[in-house]
N, C-alpha and C positions, 0 to 999 in steps of 0.2 A: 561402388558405382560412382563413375563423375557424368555430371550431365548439364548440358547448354542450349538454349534456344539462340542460334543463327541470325541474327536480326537485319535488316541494309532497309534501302532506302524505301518511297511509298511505289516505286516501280516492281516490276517483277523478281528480276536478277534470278534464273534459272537456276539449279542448282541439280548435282547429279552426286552418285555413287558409284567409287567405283574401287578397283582394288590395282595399288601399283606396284609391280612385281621388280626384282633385283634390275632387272635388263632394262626396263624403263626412268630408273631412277636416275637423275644425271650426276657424272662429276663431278663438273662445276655449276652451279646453281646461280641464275642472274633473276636479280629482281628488279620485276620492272618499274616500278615505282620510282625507286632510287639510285640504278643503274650499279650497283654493289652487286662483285660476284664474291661469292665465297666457293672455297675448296674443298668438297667431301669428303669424308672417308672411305676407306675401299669397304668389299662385303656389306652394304646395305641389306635391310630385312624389307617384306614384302610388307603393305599394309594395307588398310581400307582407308578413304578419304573421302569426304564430300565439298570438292573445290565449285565453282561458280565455271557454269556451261561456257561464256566469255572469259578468256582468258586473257583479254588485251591487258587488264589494268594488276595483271599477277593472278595467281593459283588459289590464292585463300581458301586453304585443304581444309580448313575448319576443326575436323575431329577423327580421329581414328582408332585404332588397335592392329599393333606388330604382331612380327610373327613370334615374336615374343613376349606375347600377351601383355604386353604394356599400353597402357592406354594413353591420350592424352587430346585435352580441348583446348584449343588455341583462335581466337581470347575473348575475355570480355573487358570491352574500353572500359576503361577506371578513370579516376579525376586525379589530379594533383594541386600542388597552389605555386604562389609564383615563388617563394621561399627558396625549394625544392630545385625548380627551373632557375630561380638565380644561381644557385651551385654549379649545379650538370644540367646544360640545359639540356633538349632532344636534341637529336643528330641529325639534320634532315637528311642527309644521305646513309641513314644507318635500315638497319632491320624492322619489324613491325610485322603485325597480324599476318600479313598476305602470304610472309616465309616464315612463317618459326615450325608451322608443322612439316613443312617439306624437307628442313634444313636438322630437326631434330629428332623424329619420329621414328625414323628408318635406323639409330644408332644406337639404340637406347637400349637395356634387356633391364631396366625395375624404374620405378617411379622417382627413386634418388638419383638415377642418370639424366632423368629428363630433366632435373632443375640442374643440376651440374653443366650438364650442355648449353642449355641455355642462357643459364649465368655466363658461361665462356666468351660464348657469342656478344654477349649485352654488355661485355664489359671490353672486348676488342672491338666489335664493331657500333654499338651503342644503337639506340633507338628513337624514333623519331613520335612516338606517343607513348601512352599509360595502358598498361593492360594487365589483364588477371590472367592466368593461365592453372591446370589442372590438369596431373599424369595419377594415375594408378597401376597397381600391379596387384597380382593373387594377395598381398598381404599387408599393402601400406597405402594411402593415396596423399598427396603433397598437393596444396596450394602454393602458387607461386606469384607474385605482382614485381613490376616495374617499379622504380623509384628515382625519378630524374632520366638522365638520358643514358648512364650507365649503371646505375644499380640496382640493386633487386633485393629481394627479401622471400623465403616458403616458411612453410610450415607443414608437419603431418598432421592431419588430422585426427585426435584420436578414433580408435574403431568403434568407440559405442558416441560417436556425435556426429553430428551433421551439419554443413555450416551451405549460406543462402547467401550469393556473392552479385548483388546487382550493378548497375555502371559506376560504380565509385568505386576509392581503395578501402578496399575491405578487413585487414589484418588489423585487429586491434592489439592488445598486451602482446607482446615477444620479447623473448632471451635471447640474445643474437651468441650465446653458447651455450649448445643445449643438442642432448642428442636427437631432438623433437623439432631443430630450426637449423637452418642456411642461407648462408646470406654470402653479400660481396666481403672480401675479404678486409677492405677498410671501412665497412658500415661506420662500426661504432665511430672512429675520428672522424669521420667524414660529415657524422652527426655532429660531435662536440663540436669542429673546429670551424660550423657557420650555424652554430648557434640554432640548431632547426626543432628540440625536441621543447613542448613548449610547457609540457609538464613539470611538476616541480619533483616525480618520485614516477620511477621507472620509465619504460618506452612503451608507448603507443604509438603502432605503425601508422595507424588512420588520422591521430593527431598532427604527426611530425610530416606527414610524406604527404596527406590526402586532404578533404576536402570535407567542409560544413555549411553550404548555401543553400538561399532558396531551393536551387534547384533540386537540390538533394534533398529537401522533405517535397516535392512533388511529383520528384520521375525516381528516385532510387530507394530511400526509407520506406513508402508505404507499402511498397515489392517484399522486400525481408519484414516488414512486421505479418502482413497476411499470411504469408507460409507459414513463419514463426508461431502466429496466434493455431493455427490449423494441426502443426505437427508436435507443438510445448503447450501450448492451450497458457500463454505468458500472459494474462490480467495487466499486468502495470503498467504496457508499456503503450506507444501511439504512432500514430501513421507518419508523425513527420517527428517523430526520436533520432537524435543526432548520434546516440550510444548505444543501440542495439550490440546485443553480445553478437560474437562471430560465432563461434563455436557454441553451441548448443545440441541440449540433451531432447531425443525424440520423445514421445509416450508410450512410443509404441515400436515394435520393425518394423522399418519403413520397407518398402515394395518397389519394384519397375512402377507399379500402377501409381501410387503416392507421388511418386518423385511426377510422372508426366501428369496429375493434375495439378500440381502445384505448376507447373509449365503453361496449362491451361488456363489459368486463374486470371478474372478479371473483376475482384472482389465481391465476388456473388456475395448475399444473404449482406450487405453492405451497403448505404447510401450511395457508394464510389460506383457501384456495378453501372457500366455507361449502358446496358441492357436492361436494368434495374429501374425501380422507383422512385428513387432521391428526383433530388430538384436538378435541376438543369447544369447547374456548379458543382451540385457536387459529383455527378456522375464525369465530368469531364475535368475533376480536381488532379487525380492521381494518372498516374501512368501505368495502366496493367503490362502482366507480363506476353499475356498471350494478347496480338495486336494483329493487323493487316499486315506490319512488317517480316514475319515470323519466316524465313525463308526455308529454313530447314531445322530439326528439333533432334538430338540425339539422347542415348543414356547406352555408357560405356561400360558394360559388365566384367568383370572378370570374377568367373565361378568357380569358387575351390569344392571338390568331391567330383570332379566328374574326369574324364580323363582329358589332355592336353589339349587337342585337337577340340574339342566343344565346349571350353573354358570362355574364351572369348566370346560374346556377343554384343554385336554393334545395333542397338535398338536406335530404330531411324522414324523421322517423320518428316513431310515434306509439308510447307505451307502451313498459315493462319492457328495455332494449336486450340483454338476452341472449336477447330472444325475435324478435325484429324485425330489419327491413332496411329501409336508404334507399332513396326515390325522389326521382328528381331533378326537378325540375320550374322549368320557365321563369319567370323572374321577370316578366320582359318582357312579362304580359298584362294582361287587363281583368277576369279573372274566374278561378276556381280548379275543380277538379272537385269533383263533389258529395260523395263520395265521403270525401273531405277537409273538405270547406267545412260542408256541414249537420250537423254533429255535434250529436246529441242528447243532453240533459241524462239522460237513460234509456239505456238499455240498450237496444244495435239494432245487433247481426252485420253488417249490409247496409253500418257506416259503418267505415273505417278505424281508427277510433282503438280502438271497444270489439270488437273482429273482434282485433287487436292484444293487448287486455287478457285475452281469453281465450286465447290462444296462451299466454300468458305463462302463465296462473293452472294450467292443462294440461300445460305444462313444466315447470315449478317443482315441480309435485306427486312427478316423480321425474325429476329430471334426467339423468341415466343411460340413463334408458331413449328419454327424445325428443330427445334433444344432435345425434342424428346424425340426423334428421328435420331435426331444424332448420338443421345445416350445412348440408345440402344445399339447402333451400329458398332460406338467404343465398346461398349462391352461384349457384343457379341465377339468381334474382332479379336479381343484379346484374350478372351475365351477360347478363341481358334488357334491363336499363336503360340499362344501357352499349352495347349495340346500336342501341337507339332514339337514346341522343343521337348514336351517329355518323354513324347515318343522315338525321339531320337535317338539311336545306342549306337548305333554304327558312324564311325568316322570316315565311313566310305562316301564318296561322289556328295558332300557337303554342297558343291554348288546344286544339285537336284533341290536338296531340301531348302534352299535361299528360293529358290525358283519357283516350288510351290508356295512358298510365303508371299511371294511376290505376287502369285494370282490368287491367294487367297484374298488379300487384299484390296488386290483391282475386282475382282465379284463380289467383295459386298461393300466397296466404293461406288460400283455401279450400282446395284442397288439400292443403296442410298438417294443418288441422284435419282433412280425414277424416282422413288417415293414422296421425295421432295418435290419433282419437276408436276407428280398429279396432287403433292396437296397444294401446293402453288397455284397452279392454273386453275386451280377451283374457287380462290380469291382474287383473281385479276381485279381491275378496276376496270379492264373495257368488256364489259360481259352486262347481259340485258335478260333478265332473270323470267320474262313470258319466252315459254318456247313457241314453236312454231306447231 
């Protein structure tokens, strides 16, 4: 499993699902941003993606799964320092977030391709920010980060760890030769010969490449220590820890369900919780993960024991994650449900993503009082979902079964909202308690 929450600005920014098939994929790919075309390969694979309904400002596909069950999330902003930028700076006219899924996704058939392509790209055409990127396959999943305007650095993760990768660079210890790591192919001189690793014994990617500021024990460390404390139950460590390990051991199998509450977390049972009881500072010290910005939430499955075709599942969530619940839905098809797919630039209950953004805007108004509405909806939900995929045996008409998930969801979203819209109105403040 790799998994990412979608984050932009306090506006809406639409967001849809959808699946793009050989015939739509283009040849040559121009990003709008930068006005940079690049040249495809032939034989493109089909994939699923969840790009931004406006399209003027580029595609930012976000996260998908091939028809070659590969997966990959593209990205999360990471930090750098000016060290780094004095060597290689950015490229303003290079690559970034908006294309690397569209330009890498479609080529790929394992998780080692995806950082190989990519590196390709970052070192011809270079890049113009810092970002983390994340592919899997049936057997391996690779972290991958930015480093200056053309390098880069992965790693695989081992299979019994788990690593919590907030908006800073996250790679800590690496061997840049190692059957377990990939990098640009003059990393190392390119280290030595300006001087950037600042330790006196081995490499540290986060040291040499990334970043230790305020900022980062306010909006990025307290993010990875909560998960950490929740899934290693770590004692020593603290909200604003500059050296939190990356890689880390769970206590337990982690789950689809685990991973999207930690997506959901906004330090409950914590002083931080801005819903919580702390003082006024410290509920609004930290940066949770789950926020108003949350535009879209995914977790990228690929399932070994079942056959080819039902391997892949792209579990999606649209809007706010303390308000919402995944559905999982087959990679494996030719088309997506409407419900998902048509998302309107306006405002329209009927479509998953703004049905989502109201729940959200309805909860948030008083947390307390719909928390437990909302539990229950999560759990019922995923209850249902998880039903239907084990029900599944047949790899026939795959888009039916996206389709019923799809209304599975919109019926007990909507119910939700009532539920919410009559415990709600029964706390108004313009309400006059003698009847008539």
């Amino acid at each position: 499993m790799i998994a990412r929450a979608e984050d932009g600005g306090n506006g809406p920014n639409p967001q849809k699902f959808v699946v793009v098939t050989p015939d739509q994929q283009p040849k040559t790919y121009h990003a709008i941003l930068t006005d940079v075309r690049v040249l495809l390969p032939e034989n493109p694979l089909s994939y699923t993606a969840t790009p931004d309904v406006d399209s003027a400002a580029g595609i930012w596909a976000g996260a998908g799964i091939n028809g070659a069950n590969v997966a990959m999330t593209a990205t999360e902003t990471i930090t750098t320092n000016s060290r780094v930028q004095g060597a290689d700076p950015f490229v303003a006219n290079g690559l970034g977030e908006a294309d690397f899924l569209t330009i890498v996704l479609p080529y790929i058939h394992s998780a080692r391709d995806g950082v190989r392509r990519l590196g390709a790209l970052l070192e011809e055409y270079g890049t113009y920010e810092a970002n983390g990127i994340a592919f899997s396959d049936c057997d391996e999943v690779w972290y991958m980060e930015t480093l200056g305007g053309h390098h880069w650095a992965a790693m695989k993760i081992p299979d019994d760890a788990y690593v919590i990768a907030p908006n800073r660079l996250n790679i800590d210890q690496f061997e840049i030769e190692s059957e377990t790591t990939l990098c640009s192919a003059d990393l190392e001189t390119f280290i030595t010969k300006n001087h950037l690793n600042p330790d006196s014994q081995g490499l540290n990617l986060r040291h040499t490449f990334g970043s230790a500021t305020i900022k980062d024990t306010v909006y990025n460390n307290p993010r990875a220590w909560y998960v950490q404390q929740h899934f290693s139950a770590t004692s020593n460590q603290t909200p604003i820890d500059q050296d939190l390990p990356f890689v880390q051991r769970a206590s337990r199998k982690l789950t689809v369900s685990d991973v999207k509450g930690a997506l959901s977390s906004h330090y409950q049972n914590t002083p931080f919780d801005p819903y919580g009881s702390g003082s006024l500072m410290e509920k609004e010290q930290y940066r949770a993960i789950a926020l108003n910005r949350n535009l879209e939430t995914h977790v990228l499955q690929i399932r070994n024991h079942v056959p080819f075709k039902l391997a892949g599942i792209h579990w999606l969530a649209f809007g706010p994650n303390a308000f919402n619940e995944l559905a999982p839905f087959y990679a494996n098809v030719t088309d997506t449900p409407i419900r998902y797919r048509d998302t309107p630039t306006n405002f329209d209950p009927q479509t998953i993503f703004w049905l989502n953004k109201t729940l959200a805007l309805i909860g948030d108004s008083n947390f307390e009082r719909y928390q437990e509405l909302v539990a229950r909806f999560r759990q019922q939900v995923m209850a249902e979902m998880q039903n239907i995929l084990l029900s599944t045996k047949s790899t026939d008409n795959l888009e039916a079964v996206n389709e019923n998930i799809s209304e599975t969801m919109f019926a007990n979203a909507m119910v939700l909202l009532g539920k919410m819209t009559v415990r709600g109105s029964r706390q108004m403040k313009l309400r006059y308690d003698l009847s008539d």
